[in-house]
C-alpha positions in Angstrom: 9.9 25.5 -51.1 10.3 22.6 -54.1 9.0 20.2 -51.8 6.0 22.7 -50.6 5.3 24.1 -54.3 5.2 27.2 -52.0 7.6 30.4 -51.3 8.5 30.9 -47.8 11.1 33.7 -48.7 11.5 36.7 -50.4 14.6 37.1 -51.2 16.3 40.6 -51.2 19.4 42.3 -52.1 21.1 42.1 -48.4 19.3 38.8 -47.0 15.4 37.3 -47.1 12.2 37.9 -45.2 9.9 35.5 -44.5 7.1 35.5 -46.7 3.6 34.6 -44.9 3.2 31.4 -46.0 7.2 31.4 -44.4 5.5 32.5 -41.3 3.0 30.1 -40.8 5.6 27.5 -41.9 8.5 28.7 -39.0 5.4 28.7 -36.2 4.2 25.1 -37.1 8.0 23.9 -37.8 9.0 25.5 -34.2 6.0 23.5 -32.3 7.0 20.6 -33.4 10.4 21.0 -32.6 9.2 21.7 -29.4 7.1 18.3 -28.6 10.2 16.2 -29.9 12.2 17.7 -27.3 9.5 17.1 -25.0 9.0 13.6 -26.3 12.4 12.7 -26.3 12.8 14.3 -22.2 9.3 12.3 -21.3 11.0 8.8 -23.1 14.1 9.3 -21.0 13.0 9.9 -17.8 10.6 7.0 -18.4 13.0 4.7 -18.9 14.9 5.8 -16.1 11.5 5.4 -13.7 11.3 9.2 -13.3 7.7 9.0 -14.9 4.9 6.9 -15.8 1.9 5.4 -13.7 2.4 2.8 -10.3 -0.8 1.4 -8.8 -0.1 0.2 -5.2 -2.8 -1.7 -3.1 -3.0 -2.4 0.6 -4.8 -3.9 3.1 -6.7 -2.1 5.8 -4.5 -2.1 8.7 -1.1 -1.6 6.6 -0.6 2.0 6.4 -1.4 2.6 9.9 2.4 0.9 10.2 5.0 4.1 9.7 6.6 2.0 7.4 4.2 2.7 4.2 3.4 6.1 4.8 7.4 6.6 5.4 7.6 4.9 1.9 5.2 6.6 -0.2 6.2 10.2 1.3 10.0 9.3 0.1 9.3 7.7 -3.5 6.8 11.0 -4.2 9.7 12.9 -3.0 12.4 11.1 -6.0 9.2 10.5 -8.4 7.1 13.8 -8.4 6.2 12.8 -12.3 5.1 9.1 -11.6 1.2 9.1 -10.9 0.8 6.9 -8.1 -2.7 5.6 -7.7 -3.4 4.0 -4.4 -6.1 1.2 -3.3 -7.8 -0.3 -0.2 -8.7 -3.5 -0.6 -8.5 -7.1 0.9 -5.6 -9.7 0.9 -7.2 -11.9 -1.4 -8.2 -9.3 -3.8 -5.0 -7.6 -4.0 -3.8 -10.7 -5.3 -6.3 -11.1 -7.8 -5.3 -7.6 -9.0 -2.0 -8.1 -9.2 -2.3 -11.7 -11.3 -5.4 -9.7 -13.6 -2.0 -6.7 -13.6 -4.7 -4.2 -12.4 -1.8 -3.3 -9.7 1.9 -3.4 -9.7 2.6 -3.9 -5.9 0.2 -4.8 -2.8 1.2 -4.5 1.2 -0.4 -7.4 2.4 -0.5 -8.9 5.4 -1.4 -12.5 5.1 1.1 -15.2 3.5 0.5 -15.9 0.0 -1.3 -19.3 -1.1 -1.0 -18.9 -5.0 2.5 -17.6 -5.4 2.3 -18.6 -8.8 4.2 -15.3 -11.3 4.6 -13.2 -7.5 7.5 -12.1 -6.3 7.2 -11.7 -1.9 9.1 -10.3 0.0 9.0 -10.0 4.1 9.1 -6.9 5.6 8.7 -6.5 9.3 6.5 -8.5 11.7 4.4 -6.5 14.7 3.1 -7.5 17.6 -0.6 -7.9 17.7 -2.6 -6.4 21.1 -5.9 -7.0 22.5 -8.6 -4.4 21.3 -10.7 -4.2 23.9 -14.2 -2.4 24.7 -14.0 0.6 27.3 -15.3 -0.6 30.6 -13.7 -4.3 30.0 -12.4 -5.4 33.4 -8.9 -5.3 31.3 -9.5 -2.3 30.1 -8.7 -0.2 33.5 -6.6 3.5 32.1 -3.1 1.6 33.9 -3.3 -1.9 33.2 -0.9 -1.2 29.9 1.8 -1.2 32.1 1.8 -4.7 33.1 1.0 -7.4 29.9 -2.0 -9.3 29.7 -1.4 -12.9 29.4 -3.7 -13.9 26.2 -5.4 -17.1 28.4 -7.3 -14.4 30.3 -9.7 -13.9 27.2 -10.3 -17.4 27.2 -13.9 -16.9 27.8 -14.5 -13.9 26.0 -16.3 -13.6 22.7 -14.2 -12.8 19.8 -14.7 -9.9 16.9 -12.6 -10.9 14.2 -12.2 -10.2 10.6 -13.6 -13.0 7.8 -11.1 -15.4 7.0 -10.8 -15.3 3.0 -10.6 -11.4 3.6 -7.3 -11.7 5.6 -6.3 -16.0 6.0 -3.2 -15.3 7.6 -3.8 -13.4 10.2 -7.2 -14.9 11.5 -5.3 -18.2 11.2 -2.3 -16.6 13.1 -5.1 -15.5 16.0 -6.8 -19.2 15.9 -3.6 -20.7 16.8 -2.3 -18.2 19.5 -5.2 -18.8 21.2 -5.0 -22.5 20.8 -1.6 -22.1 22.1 -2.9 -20.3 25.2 -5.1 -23.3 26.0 -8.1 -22.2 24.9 -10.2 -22.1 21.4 -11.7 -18.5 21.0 -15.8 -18.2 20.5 -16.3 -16.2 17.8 -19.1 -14.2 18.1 -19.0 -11.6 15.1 -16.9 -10.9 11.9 -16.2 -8.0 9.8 -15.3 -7.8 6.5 -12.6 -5.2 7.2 -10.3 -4.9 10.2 -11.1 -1.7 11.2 -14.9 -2.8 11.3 -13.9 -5.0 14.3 -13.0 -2.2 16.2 -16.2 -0.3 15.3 -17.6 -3.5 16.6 -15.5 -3.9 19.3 -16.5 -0.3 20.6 -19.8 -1.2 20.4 -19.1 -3.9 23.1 -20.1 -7.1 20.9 -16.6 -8.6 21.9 -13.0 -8.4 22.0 -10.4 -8.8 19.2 -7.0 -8.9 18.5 -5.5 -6.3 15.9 -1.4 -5.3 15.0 0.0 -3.0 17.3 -0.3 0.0 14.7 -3.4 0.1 14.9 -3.4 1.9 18.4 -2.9 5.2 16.4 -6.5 4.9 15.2 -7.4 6.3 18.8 -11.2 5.0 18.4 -13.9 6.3 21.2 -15.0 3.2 23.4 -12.0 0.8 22.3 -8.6 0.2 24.9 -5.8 -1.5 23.4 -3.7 -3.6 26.0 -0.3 -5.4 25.3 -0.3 -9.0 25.4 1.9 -11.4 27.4 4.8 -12.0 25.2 5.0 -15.8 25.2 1.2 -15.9 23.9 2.1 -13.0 21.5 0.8 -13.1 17.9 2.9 -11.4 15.5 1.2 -9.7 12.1 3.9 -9.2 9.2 3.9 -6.8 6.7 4.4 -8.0 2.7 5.1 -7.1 -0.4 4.0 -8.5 -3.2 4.4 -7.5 -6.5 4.7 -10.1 -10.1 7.8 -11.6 -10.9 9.8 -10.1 -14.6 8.0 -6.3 -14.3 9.0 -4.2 -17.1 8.0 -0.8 -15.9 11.3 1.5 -14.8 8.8 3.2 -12.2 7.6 0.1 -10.6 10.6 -0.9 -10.6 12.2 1.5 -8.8 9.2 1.8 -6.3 9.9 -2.1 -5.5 13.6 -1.2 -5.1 13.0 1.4 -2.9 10.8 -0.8 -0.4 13.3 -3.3 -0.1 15.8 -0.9 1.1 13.6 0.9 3.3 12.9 -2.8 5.3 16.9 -2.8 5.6 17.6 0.0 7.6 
């Protein structure tokens, strides 16, 4: 009341009411109460990586793996609080956006040329199978069961996905084929896997595409397995910078990295 030059009570013979400057005084004096509990629940579960904001890129083709849906379903599940904002984009600019700290983590799926302040970390490798256009001699409904040997594409024309978009694993096609005895013909890219198989469906040529991507059951495309000693193999990586401060980041890294042990 000294402090306030104002009377909050009026004092009476058995006890004091609040007077209704007192009033206005106790309704202010209990909000802020209120938002430093608040304040100081939000700061701890902060630092513990209950809340706060993760951005996660990935390329095209990754969450068609069980692996990163599995992953994101489980840290929403021990994070409801932490925002996680999710982003398409290419290997190359994933990187980018995790150098310019626009992202905290990317699954990518080529290796990583400037490694420069990342952190990577292998995940799993898939096979890779031969997309093929319905009505492709290869393409019969129970040819799966027997593998086709990656030489008989030799004269095939190729649908692949531009290099800088995904290096690693148009390189990683180059040199199967190579190793099959042949050099493909590329006839057509996409800047997006998933365009090849729009364009692979449309019977401009074959391509080659991780074995997760048979869940995206596309009208005109067959996927057949390819002979294992001419088998490409796409990995799955995670990259995120090296030193991160956030607790939620943090703890979405974490949780990855055991998720790729069991």
């Amino acid at each position: 009341e000294t402090e306030l030059a104002v009377q909050l009570f009026r004092r009476k013979p058995r006890g004091v009411e609040l007077t209704d400057a007192g009033s206005a005084f106790l309704e202010h004096a209990r909000l802020i109460l209120s938002q430093v509990d608040r304040a100081t629940a939000t700061t701890r579960r902060t630092a513990r990586g209950e809340q706060g904001r993760v951005a996660v890129g990935f390329t095209s083709s990754a969450p068609f793996h069980p692996f990163v849906p599995r992953v994101i379903r489980s840290y929403r599940e021990i994070s409801p609080l932490v925002s996680l904002v999710l982003e398409e984009s290419g290997s190359g600019e994933l990187v980018q956006a995790l150098h310019s700290e626009e992202i905290d983590a990317a699954f990518i799926r080529s290796p990583i040329a400037d490694v420069v302040g990342l952190e990577v970390t292998p995940l799993l490798e898939e096979e890779m199978v031969a997309a093929l256009p319905t009505g492709h001699q290869f393409a019969t409904s129970n040819s799966d069961t027997k593998r086709l040997p990656l030489a008989a594409l030799a004269k095939e024309t190729f649908v692949l996905y531009k290099r800088p978009g995904g290096p690693g694993l148009y390189d990683t096609i180059i040199t199967a084929c190579r190793g099959a005895g042949f050099s493909p013909l590329v006839g057509q890219e996409a800047p997006r896997i998933l365009s090849t198989l729009n364009l692979v469906a449309a019977g401009l040529g074959v391509s080659i595409v991780p074995a997760s991507l048979r869940r995206l059951e596309m009208d005109g495309v067959v996927y057949r397995s390819l002979a294992k000693n001419q088998q490409p193999l796409a990995p799955l990586i995670l990259a995120c910078r090296r030193g991160e401060n956030s607790a939620a980041v943090k703890r979405f890294i974490d949780l990855v990295k055991q998720t790729a042990q069991h």
